[in-house]
GUTOR-337067 format. One record per residue (C-alpha): residue number from 1; x, y, z. Coordinates in steps of 0.001 Angstrom, whole numbers, padded with zeros to 6 digits. Layout:
BEGIN
{n = NUM xx = X yy = Y zz = Z}
...
//
This chain:
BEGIN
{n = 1 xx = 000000 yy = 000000 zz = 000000}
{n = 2 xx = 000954 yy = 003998 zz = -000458}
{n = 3 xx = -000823 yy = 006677 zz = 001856}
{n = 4 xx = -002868 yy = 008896 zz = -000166}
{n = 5 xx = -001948 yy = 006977 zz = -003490}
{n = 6 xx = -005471 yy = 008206 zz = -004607}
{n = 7 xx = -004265 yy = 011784 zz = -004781}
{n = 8 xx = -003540 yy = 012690 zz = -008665}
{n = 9 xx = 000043 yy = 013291 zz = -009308}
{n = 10 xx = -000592 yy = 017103 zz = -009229}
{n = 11 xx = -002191 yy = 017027 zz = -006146}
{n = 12 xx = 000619 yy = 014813 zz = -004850}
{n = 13 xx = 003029 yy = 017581 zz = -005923}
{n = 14 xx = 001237 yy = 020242 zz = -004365}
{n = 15 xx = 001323 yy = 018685 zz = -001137}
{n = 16 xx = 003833 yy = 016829 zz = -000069}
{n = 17 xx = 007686 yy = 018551 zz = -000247}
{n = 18 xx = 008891 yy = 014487 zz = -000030}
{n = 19 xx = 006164 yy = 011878 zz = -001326}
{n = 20 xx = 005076 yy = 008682 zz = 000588}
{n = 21 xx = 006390 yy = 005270 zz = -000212}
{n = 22 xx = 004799 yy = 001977 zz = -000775}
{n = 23 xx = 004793 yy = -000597 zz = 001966}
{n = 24 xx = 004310 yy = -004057 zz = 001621}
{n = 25 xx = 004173 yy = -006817 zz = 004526}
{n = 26 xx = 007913 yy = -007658 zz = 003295}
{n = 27 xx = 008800 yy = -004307 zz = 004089}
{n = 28 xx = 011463 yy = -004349 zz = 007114}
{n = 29 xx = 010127 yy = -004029 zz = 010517}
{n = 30 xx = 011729 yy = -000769 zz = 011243}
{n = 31 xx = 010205 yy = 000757 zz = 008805}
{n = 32 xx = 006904 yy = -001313 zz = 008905}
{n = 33 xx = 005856 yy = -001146 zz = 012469}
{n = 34 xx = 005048 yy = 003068 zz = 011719}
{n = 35 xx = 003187 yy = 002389 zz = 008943}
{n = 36 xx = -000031 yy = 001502 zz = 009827}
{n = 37 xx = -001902 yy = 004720 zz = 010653}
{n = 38 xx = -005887 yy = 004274 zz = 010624}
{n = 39 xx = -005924 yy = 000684 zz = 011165}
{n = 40 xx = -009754 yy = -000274 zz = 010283}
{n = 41 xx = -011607 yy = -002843 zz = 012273}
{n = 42 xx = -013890 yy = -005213 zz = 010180}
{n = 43 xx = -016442 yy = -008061 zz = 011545}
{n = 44 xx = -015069 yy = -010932 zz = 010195}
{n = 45 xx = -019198 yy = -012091 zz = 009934}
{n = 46 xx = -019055 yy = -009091 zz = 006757}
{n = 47 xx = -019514 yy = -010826 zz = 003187}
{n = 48 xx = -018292 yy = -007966 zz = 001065}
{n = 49 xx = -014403 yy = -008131 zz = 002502}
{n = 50 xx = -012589 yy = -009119 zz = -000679}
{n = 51 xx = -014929 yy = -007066 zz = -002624}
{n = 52 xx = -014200 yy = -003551 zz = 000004}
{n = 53 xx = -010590 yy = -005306 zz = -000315}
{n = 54 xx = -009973 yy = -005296 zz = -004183}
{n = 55 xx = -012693 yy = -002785 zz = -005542}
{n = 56 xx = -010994 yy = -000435 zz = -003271}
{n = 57 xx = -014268 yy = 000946 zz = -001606}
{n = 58 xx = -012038 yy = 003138 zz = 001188}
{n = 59 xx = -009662 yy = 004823 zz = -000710}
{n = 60 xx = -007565 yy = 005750 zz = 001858}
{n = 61 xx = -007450 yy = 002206 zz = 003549}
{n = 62 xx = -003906 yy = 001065 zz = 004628}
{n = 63 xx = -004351 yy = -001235 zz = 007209}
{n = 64 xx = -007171 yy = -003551 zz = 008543}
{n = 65 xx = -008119 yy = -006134 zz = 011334}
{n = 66 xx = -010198 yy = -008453 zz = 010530}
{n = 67 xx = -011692 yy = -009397 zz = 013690}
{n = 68 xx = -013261 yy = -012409 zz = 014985}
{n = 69 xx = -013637 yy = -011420 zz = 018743}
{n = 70 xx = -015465 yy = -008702 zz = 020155}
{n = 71 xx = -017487 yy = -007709 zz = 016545}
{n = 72 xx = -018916 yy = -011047 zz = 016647}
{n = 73 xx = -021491 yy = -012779 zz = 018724}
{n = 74 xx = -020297 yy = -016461 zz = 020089}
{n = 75 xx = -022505 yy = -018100 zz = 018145}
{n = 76 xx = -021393 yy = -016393 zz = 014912}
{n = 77 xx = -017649 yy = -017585 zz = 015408}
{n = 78 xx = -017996 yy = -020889 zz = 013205}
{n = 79 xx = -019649 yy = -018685 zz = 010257}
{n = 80 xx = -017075 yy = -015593 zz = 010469}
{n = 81 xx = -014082 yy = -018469 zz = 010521}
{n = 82 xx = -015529 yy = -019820 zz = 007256}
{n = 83 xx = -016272 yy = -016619 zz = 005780}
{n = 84 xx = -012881 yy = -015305 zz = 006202}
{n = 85 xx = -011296 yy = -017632 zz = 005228}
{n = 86 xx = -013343 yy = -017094 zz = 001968}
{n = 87 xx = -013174 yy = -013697 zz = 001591}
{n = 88 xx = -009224 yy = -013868 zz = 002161}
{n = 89 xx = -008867 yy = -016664 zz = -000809}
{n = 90 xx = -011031 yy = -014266 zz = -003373}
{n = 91 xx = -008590 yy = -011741 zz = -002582}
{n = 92 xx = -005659 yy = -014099 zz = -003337}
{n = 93 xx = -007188 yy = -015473 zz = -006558}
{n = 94 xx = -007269 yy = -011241 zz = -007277}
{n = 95 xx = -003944 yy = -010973 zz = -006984}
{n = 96 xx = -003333 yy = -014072 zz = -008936}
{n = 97 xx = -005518 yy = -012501 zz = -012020}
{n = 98 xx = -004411 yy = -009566 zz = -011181}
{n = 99 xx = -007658 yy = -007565 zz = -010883}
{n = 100 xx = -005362 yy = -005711 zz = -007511}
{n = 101 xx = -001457 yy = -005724 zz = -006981}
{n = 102 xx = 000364 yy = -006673 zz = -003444}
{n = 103 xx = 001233 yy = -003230 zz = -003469}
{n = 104 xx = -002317 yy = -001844 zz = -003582}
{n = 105 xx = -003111 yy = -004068 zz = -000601}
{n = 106 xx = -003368 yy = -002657 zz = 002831}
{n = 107 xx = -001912 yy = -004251 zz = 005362}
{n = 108 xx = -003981 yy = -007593 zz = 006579}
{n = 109 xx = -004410 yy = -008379 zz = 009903}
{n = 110 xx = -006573 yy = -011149 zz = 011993}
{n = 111 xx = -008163 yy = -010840 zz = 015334}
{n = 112 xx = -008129 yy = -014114 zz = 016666}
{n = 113 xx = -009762 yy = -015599 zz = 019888}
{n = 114 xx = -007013 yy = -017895 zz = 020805}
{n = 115 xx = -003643 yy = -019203 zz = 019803}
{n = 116 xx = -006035 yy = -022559 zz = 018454}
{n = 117 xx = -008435 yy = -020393 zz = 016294}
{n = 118 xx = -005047 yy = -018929 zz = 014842}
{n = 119 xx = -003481 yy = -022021 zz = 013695}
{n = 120 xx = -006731 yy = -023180 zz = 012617}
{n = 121 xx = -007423 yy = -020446 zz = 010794}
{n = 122 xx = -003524 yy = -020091 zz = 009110}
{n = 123 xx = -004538 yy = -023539 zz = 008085}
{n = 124 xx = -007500 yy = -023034 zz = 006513}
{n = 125 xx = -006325 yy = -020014 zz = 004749}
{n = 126 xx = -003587 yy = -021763 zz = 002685}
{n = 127 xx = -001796 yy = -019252 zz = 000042}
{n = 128 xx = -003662 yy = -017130 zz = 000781}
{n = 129 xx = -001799 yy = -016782 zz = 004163}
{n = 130 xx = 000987 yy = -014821 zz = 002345}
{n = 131 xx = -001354 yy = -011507 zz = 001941}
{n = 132 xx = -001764 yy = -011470 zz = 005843}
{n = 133 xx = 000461 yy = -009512 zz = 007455}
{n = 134 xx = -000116 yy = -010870 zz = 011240}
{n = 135 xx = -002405 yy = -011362 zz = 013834}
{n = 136 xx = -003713 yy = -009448 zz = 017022}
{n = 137 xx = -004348 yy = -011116 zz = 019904}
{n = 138 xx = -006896 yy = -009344 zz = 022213}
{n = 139 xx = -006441 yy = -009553 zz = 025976}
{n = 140 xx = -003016 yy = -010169 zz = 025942}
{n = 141 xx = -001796 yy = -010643 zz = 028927}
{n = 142 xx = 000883 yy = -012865 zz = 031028}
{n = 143 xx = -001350 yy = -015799 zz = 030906}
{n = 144 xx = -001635 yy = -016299 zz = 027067}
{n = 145 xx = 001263 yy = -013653 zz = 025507}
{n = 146 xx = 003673 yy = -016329 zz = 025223}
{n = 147 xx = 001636 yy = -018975 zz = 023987}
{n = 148 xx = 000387 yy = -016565 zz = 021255}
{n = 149 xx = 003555 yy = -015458 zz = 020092}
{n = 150 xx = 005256 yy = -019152 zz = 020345}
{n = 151 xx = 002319 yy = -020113 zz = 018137}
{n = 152 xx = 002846 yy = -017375 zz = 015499}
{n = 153 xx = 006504 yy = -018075 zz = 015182}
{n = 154 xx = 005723 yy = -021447 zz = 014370}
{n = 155 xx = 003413 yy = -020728 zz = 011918}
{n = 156 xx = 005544 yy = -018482 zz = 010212}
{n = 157 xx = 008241 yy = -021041 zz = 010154}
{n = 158 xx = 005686 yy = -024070 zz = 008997}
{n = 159 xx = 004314 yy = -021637 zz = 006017}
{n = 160 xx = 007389 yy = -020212 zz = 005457}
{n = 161 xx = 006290 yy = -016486 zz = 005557}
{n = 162 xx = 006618 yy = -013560 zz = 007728}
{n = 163 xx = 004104 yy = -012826 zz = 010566}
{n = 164 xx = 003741 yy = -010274 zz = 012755}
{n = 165 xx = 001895 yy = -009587 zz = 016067}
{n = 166 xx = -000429 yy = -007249 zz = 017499}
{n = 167 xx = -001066 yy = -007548 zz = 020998}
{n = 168 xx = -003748 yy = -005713 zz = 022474}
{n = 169 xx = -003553 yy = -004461 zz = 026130}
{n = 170 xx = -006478 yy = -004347 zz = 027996}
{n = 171 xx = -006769 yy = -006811 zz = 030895}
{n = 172 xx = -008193 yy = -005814 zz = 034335}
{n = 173 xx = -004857 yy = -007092 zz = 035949}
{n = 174 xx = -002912 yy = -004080 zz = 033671}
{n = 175 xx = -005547 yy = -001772 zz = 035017}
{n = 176 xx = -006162 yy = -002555 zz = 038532}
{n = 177 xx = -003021 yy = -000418 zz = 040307}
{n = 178 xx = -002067 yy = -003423 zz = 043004}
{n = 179 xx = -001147 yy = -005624 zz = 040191}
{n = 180 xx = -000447 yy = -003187 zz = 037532}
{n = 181 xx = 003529 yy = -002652 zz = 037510}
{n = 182 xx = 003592 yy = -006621 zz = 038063}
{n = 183 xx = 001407 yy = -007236 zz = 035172}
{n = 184 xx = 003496 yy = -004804 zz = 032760}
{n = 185 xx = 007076 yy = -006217 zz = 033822}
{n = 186 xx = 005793 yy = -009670 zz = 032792}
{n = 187 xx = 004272 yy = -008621 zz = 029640}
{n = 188 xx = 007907 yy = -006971 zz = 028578}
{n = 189 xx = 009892 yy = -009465 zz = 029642}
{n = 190 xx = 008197 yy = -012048 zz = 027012}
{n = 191 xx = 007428 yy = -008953 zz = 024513}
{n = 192 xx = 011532 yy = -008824 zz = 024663}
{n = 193 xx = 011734 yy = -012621 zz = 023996}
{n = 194 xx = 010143 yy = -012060 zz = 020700}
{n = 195 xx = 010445 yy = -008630 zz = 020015}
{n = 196 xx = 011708 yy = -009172 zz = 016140}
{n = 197 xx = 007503 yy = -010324 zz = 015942}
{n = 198 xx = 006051 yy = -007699 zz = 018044}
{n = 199 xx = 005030 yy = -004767 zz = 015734}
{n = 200 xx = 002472 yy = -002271 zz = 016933}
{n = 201 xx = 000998 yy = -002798 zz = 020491}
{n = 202 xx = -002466 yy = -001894 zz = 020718}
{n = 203 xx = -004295 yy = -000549 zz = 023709}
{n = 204 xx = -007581 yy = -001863 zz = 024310}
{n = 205 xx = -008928 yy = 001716 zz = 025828}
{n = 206 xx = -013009 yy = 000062 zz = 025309}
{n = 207 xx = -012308 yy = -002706 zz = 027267}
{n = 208 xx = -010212 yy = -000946 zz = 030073}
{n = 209 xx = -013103 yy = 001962 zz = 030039}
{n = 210 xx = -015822 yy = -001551 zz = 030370}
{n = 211 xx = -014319 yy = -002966 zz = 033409}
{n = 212 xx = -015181 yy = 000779 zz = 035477}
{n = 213 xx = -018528 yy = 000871 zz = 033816}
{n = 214 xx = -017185 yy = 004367 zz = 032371}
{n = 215 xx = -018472 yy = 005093 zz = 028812}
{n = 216 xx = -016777 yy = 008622 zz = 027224}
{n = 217 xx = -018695 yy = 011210 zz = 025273}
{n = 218 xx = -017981 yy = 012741 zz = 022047}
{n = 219 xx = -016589 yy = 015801 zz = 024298}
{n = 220 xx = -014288 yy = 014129 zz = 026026}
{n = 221 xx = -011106 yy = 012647 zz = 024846}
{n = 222 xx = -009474 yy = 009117 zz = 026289}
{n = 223 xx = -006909 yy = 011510 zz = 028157}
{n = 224 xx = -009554 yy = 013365 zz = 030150}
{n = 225 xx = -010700 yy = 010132 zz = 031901}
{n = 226 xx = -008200 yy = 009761 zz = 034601}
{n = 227 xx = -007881 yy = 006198 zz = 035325}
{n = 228 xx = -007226 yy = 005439 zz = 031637}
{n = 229 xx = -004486 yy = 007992 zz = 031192}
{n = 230 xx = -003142 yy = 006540 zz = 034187}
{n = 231 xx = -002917 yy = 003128 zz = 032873}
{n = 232 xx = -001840 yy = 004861 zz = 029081}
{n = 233 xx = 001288 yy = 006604 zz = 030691}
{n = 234 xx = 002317 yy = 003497 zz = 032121}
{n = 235 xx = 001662 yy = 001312 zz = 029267}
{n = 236 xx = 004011 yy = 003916 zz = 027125}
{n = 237 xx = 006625 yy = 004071 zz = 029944}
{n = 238 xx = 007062 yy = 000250 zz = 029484}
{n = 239 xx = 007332 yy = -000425 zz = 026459}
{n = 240 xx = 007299 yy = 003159 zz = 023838}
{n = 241 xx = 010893 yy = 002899 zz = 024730}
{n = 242 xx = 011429 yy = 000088 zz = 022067}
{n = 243 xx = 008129 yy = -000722 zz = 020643}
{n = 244 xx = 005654 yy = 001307 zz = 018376}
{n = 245 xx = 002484 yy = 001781 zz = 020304}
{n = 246 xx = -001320 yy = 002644 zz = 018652}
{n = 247 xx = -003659 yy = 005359 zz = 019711}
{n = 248 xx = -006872 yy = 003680 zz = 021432}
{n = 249 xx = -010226 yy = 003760 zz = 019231}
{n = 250 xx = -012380 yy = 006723 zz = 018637}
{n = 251 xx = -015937 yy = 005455 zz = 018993}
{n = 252 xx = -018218 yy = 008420 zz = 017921}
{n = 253 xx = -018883 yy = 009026 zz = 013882}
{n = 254 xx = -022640 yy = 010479 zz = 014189}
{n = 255 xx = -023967 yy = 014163 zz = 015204}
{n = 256 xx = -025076 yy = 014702 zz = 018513}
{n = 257 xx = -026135 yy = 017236 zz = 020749}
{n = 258 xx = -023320 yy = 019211 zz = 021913}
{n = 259 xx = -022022 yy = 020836 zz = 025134}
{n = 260 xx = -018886 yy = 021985 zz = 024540}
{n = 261 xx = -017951 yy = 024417 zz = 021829}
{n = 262 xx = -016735 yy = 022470 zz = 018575}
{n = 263 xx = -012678 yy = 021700 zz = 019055}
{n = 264 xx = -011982 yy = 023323 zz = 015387}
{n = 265 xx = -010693 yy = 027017 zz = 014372}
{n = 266 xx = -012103 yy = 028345 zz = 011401}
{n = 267 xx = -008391 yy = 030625 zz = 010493}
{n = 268 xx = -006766 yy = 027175 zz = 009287}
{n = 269 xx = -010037 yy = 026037 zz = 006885}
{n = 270 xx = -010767 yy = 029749 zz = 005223}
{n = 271 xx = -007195 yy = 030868 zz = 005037}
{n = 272 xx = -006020 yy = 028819 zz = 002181}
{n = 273 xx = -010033 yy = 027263 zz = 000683}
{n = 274 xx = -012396 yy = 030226 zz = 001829}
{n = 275 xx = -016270 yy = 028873 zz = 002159}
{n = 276 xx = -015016 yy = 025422 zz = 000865}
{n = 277 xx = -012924 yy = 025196 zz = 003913}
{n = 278 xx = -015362 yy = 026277 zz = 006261}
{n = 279 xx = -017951 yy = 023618 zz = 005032}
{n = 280 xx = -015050 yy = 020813 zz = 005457}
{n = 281 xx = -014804 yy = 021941 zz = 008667}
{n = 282 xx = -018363 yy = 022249 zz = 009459}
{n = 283 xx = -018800 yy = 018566 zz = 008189}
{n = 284 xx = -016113 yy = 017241 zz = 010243}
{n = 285 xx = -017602 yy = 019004 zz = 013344}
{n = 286 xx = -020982 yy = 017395 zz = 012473}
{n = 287 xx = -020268 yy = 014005 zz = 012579}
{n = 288 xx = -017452 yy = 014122 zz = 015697}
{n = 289 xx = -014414 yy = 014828 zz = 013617}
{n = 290 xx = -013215 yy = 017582 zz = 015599}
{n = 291 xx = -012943 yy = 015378 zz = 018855}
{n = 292 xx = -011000 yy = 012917 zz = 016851}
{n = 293 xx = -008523 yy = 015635 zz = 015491}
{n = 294 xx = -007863 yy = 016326 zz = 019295}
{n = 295 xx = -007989 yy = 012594 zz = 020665}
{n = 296 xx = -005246 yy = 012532 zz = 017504}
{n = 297 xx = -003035 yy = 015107 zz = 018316}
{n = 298 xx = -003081 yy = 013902 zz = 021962}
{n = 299 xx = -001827 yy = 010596 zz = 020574}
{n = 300 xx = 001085 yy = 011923 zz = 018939}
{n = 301 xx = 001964 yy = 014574 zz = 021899}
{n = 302 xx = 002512 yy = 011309 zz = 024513}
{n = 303 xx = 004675 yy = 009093 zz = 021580}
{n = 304 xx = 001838 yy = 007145 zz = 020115}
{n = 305 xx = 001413 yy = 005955 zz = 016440}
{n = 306 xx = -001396 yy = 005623 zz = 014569}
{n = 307 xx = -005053 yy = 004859 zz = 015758}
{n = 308 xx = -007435 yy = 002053 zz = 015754}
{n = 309 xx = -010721 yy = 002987 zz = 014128}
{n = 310 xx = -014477 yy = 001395 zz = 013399}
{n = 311 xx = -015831 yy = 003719 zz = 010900}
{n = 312 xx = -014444 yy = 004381 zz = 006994}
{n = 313 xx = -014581 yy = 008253 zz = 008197}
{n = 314 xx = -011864 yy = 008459 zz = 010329}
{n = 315 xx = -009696 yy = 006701 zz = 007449}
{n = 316 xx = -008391 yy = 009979 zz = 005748}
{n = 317 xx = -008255 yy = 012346 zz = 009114}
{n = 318 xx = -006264 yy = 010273 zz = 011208}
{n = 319 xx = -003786 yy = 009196 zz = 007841}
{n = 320 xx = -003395 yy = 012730 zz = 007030}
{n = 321 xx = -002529 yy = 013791 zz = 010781}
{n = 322 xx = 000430 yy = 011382 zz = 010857}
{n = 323 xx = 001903 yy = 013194 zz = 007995}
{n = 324 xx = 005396 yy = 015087 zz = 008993}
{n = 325 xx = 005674 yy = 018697 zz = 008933}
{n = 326 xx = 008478 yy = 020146 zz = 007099}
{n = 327 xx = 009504 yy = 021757 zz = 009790}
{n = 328 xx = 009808 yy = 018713 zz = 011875}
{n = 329 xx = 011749 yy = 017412 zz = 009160}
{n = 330 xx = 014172 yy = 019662 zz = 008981}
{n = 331 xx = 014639 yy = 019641 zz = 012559}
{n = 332 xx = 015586 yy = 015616 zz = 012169}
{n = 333 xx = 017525 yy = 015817 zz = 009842}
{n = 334 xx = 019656 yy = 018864 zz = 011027}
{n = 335 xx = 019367 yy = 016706 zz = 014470}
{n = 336 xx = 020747 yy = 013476 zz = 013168}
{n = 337 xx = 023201 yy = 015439 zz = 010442}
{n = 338 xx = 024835 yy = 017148 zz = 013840}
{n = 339 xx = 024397 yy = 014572 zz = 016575}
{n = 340 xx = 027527 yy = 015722 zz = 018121}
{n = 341 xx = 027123 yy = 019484 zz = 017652}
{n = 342 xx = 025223 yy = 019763 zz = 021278}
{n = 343 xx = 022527 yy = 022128 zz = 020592}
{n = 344 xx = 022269 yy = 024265 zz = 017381}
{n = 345 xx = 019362 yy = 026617 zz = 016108}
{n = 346 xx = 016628 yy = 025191 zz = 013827}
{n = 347 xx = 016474 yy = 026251 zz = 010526}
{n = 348 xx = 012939 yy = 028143 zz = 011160}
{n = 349 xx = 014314 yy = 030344 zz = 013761}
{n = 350 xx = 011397 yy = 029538 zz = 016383}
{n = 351 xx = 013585 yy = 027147 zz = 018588}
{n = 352 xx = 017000 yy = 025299 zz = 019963}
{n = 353 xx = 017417 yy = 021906 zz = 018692}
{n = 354 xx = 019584 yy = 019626 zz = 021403}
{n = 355 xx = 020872 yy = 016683 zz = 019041}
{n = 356 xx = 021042 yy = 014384 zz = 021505}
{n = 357 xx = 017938 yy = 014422 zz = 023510}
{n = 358 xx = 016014 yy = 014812 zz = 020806}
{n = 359 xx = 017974 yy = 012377 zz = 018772}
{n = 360 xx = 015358 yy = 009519 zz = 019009}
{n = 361 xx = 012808 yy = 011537 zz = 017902}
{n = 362 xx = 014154 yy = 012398 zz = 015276}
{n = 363 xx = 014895 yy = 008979 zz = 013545}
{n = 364 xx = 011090 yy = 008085 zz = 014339}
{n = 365 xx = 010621 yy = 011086 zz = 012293}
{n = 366 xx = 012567 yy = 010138 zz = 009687}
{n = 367 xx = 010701 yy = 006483 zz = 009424}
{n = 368 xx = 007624 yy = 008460 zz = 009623}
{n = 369 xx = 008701 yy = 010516 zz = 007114}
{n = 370 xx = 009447 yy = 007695 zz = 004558}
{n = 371 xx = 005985 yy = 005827 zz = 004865}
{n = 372 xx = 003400 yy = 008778 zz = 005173}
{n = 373 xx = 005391 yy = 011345 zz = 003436}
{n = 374 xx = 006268 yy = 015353 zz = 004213}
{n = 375 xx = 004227 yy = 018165 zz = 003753}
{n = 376 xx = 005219 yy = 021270 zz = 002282}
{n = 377 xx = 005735 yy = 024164 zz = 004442}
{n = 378 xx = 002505 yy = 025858 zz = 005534}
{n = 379 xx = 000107 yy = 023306 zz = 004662}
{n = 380 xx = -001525 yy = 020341 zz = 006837}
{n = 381 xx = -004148 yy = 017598 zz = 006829}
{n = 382 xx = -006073 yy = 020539 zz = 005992}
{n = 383 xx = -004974 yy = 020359 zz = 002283}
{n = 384 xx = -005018 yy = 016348 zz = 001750}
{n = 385 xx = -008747 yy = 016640 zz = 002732}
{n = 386 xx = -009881 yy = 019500 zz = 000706}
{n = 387 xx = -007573 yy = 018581 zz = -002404}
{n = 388 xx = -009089 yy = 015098 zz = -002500}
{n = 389 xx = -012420 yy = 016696 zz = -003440}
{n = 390 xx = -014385 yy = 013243 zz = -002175}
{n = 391 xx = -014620 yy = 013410 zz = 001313}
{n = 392 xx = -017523 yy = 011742 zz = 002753}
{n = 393 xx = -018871 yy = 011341 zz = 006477}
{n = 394 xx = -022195 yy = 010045 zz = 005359}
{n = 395 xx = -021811 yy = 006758 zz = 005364}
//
């Protein structure tokens, strides 16, 4: 897959000053485990999957999870195993006639219930094995991480192909503050065993939010609710040292009555598109889009990368927000150009760059950089989602 490969070559041009690259599965970890952005969750139970998958529906999907947990009810499990294991073996036989290219694929990924269902499934699936990119495992926790992840490196070796894992945190015993630092320091030590597999971990901010009985509103972001930004610090302080790690989901797509003012200035939408602008921003606004924006930008102030999402909407906002500045750009490379320089003055004259606190930041950057592209100076997600011209939040 490319970001925003549905932009015209013009558009393209006009803005992004360095152009996004295509990422496949084989692509190396280092470069892979940033790349995933708006990860899409799909009900396995769905019967239109290869047809979303190959027709393209969501333009701007890049990555998906194709999930056979929570979506699901129990006694759908033994028709959503069947059916994706069909849906997956259409979109190989696409590739085979080659009605859609690896490289137009995004990024495949399986929910699975249990480290059984996943060999079951890998199985089943055949050839058609080699377009998944990995599996997440929900509720990962001390008592099934390692039998998970033993599982999927056997499978990989057995089918000869390279899988990946997802693991989703969101147990009470990673929540509950008596057991929490316990929990965590198990987790990373057998994370660490297998941490060539490990490539985005996921935190399960529904479930966490389930076990309190606390349901957010389309006001409030995951960081206003204090005993999940609790458990989110501590989940980054583990592990955002040497692992990527995914913004929680944002669960709100539909207008609703509103309390607070909308999260949006109107400057950034007129300034460059006039009344166009202002009625992108008033359609983001009325269907939640604004709340995501800041739940986004939250996500990238504490280290996080990419978001989970369950609605086609969120697809281009949340890829076009991981796009790098130019002048964060810049900054990394001056950063990494003049590691030993101690602290020198950024090219746009509005700060002091120290090379070597800010070192690994800037060679996240630069990965960043490579997979979602940079914009040009003075223009944002702003531009992606006007230029594109086919915005919808209506479905």
């Amino acid at each position: 897959m490319k970001h925003f490969d549905y932009l015209s070559d013009l558009q393209t041009k006009g803005v992004f000053y360095k152009e996004p690259s295509v990422v496949t599965k084989d692509t190396s970890k280092d470069i892979l485990q940033y790349s995933l952005g708006a990860t899409l969750y799909m009900p396995s139970i769905r019967t239109d999957i290869s047809e979303v998958i190959v027709s393209r529906k969501y333009k701007e999907l890049c990555s998906t999870v194709l999930c056979l947990e929570d979506s699901i009810s129990d006694q759908e499990v033994t028709q959503a195993e069947r059916n994706l294991v069909q849906q997956l073996q259409a979109v190989y036989l696409a590739v085979e006639q080659k009605h859609i290219s690896i490289e137009e694929l995004p990024l495949l990924f399986i929910r699975v219930r249990s480290s059984v269902q996943m060999k079951d499934i890998a199985e089943k699936l055949g050839q058609a094995l080699n377009l998944v990119t990995g599996f997440a495992f929900p509720k990962c926790s001390v008592h099934n991480a390692e039998e998970f992840l033993q599982s999927l490196i056997n499978i990989s070796a057995k089918k000869e192909t390279v899988l990946y894992a997802l693991p989703i945190i969101e147990t009470p015993d990673v929540l509950y503050k008596e057991s929490r630092l316990s929990a965590l320091t198990s987790l990373k030590r057998i994370f660490d065993k297998y941490e060539d597999f490990v490539l985005n971990i996921r935190i399960g901010a529904t479930d966490f939010c389930g076990i309190y009985g606390i349901r957010r509103d389309s006001n409030t972001t995951i960081y206003e609710v204090s005993i999940i930004r609790d458990v989110i610090s501590d989940i980054i302080n583990f592990f955002g040292r040497n692992y990527t790690i995914s913004g929680p989901v944002w669960e709100y797509f539909q207008q609703s009555p509103r309390i607070l003012k909308p999260q949006l200035r109107q400057s950034p939408f007129i300034e460059g598109y006039g009344e166009e602008g202002l009625s992108v921003r008033m359609n983001m606004i009325n269907h939640q889009i604004d709340g995501l924006i800041n739940e986004t930008l939250l996500d990238k102030a504490n280290g996080l990368h990419g978001k989970t999402i369950i609605h086609p909407s969120h697809l281009q906002v949340v890829q076009s927000l991981q796009v790098v500045s130019k002048e964060e750009y810049i900054d990394a490379l001056s950063i990494i150009e003049n590691v030993d320089e101690g602290v020198i003055k950024s090219s746009f004259a509005n700060k002091m760059n120290e090379t070597k606190p800010h070192y690994e930041w800037a060679k996240k950057i630069m990965k960043k950089s490579t997979v979602f592209g940079v914009y040009h100076e003075k223009q944002s997600f702003i531009d992606v989602i006007t230029e594109s011209k086919q915005v919808s939040y209506s479905r």
